[in-house]
C-alpha positions, 0 to 999 in steps of 0.5 A: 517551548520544546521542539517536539511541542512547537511541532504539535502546536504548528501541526494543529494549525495545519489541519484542513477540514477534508482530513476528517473524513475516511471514505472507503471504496472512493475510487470513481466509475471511470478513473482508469478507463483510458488505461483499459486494455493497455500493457506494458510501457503505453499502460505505464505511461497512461497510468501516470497520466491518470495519477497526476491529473488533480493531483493536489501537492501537500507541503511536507509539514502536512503531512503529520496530520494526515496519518491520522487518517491514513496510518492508523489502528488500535492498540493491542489492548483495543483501548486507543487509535496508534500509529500504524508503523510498518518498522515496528508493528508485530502482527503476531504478538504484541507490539514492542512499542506504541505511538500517539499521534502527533506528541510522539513525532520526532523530534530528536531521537536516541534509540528504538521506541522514542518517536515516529517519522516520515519514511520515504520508501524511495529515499529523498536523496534518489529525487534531490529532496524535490517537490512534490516527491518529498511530500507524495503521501503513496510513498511515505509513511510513519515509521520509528525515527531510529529504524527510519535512519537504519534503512537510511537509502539503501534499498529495499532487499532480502537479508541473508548476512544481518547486520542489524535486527529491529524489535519487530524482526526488520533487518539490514545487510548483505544477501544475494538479491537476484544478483545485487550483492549490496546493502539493503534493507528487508521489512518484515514479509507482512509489508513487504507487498505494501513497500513494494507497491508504494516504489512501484508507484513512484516510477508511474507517477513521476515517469516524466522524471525518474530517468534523470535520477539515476545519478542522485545519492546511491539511486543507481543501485536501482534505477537504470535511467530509463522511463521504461522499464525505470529500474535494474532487471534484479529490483524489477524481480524483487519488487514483483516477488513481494508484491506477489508474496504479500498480496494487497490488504485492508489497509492499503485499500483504506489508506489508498482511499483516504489518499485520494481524499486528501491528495486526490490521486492513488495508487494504482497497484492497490486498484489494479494488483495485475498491472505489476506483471501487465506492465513489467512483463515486457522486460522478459524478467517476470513470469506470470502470476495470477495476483487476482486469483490468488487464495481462491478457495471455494470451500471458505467462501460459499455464495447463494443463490448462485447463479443469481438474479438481477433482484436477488439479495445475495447471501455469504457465509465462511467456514471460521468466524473472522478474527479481526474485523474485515471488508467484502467487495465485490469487484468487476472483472475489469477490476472496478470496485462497485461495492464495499461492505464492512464486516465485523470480527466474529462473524461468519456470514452477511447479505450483499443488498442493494448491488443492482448489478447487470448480467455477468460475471463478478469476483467476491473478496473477503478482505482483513487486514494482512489476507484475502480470499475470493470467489466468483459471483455470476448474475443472469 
């Protein structure tokens, strides 16, 4: 038997029944209420509370059968569900190559295109390749084998001077990175948000620990071995650049969702876009940006009746027909999701029913894959 296929074959031992389920717009009524009104390191240290109560540790072998939940999408075609791989997928064109689950793990590999892996976007070196870090889903995803071993553990980073350039456009090299002139790794500007968040993560959730990983592997490139602010002032700009830049998408929030099935925790930076600045904004290095008023346009996103009544059935149109089938949600604006609604691609209209909001003010989001588009919805 194959090394590739005695994986398959282990793999389908360890498939539990809870993977067969995606739940979309889980996150329970009360999740962050502890956390509400908190900034900076009390909010950080709260959050990490929250994420690490019920926390159900996987072992790393499991984890190729949750991407089958969490990192999946159709092919170019529309003809098969593929891996979705951050390192080689091309919003724009077709992809340069595609994987199946599960037959196409690594493995061994010999260049670009042989097989998909397991990419910790905070390197195994940084926490000694302990548990549960070396298993926690919010931080790593199925990438190419080869483009995996070219990020290998060096940072993440804006590449000025290329050394090498993946078939989707990812590169590695030299640049100048708010002062960090080392080797980094640059994904391409459509997860760089993603990425961004999933480090982020890992600073609330392992708060307890990452100080002391200031001297494991290159971990000193960009931890400064606190619990607060946990990195070096130029990773802090970076990751808050990009978390800026590429604001959160349906597929984060469907993975964070299908997450919390399985490991029972999320990632807050996907709930809570603005806790990146609430949290950081002591440091002095960011400024503030609204992430959750970002790409407001009234004109794309019409609501009527507005105002409206507790009992009125709430009817949204938009300018073009959606190019990729999408998600409304309406959120509260203490940033609670109270409800999602599926949009299909073509569609330039729906109905909100059965909300049963009380008087307020709500935010409406018009979500697809990579953009997102809101406006404010007032009940009276």
């Amino acid at each position: 038997m194959t090394i590739r296929w005695l994986a398959v074959f282990l793999n389908l031992l360890l498939i539990p029944v809870s993977y067969a389920q995606t739940v979309s717009g889980n996150q329970p009524a009360n999740y962050y209420q502890s956390a509400n009104g908190l900034t900076c390191a009390a909010l950080k240290s709260s959050l990490s509370a929250i994420i690490t109560n019920g926390y159900n540790e996987l072992q790393y072998l499991e984890l190729w059968a949750t991407y089958t939940r969490t990192d999946k999408k159709r092919n170019d075609a529309n003809t098969a569900d593929v891996v979705w791989d951050m390192y080689s997928d091309n919003p724009n064109g077709p992809d340069p190559y595609t994987y199946s689950f599960i037959v196409d793990q690594c493995g061994q590999y010999n260049k670009e295109g042989d097989c998909y892996n397991r990419e910790h976007t905070f390197p195994q070196s940084w926490f000694n390749e302990l548990q549960p870090m070396k298993s926690d889903m919010n931080h790593i995803f199925p990438t190419d084998g080869e483009v995996n071993g070219i990020r290998s553990n060096f940072p993440f980073g804006e590449v000025s001077n290329v050394s090498i350039t993946t078939r989707n456009g990812s590169k590695l090299g030299t640049g100048n990175n708010f002062g960090y002139t080392g080797t980094v790794f640059e994904p391409i500007n459509e997860y760089k948000g993603d990425i961004a968040r999933a480090v982020l993560y890992m600073s609330v959730r392992y708060e307890n620990l990452i100080g002391g990983w200031i001297n494991n592997g290159n971990a000193n490139e960009v931890l400064n071995g606190t619990s607060y602010p946990v990195f070096d002032p130029w990773q802090i700009r970076l990751l808050y650049k990009w978390h800026i830049q590429d604001p959160v998408s349906v597929k984060e929030i469907r993975r964070n969702d299908s997450v919390f099935v399985i490991q029972k925790n999320r990632n807050p930076f996907i709930d809570r876009p603005e806790w990146v600045y609430d949290i950081w904004s002591c440091t002095g290095l960011i400024m503030p940006t609204s992430v959750t008023e970002q790409n407001i346009s009234s004109d794309d996103l019409i609501l009527f009746p507005l105002p409206a009544s507790t009992s009125d059935i709430i009817k949204i149109r938009w300018q073009q027909p959606l190019m990729k089938n999408s998600i409304i949600q309406v959120v509260s604006v203490a940033g609670q999701i109270i409800s999602t609604y599926p949009i299909q691609r073509g569609s330039m209209n729906t109905q909100l029913k059965g909300l049963q909001l009380t008087p307020g003010i709500y935010l409406v989001k018009l979500l697809s894959e990579k953009y997102y588009q809101t406006t404010r919805l007032i009940i009276r």
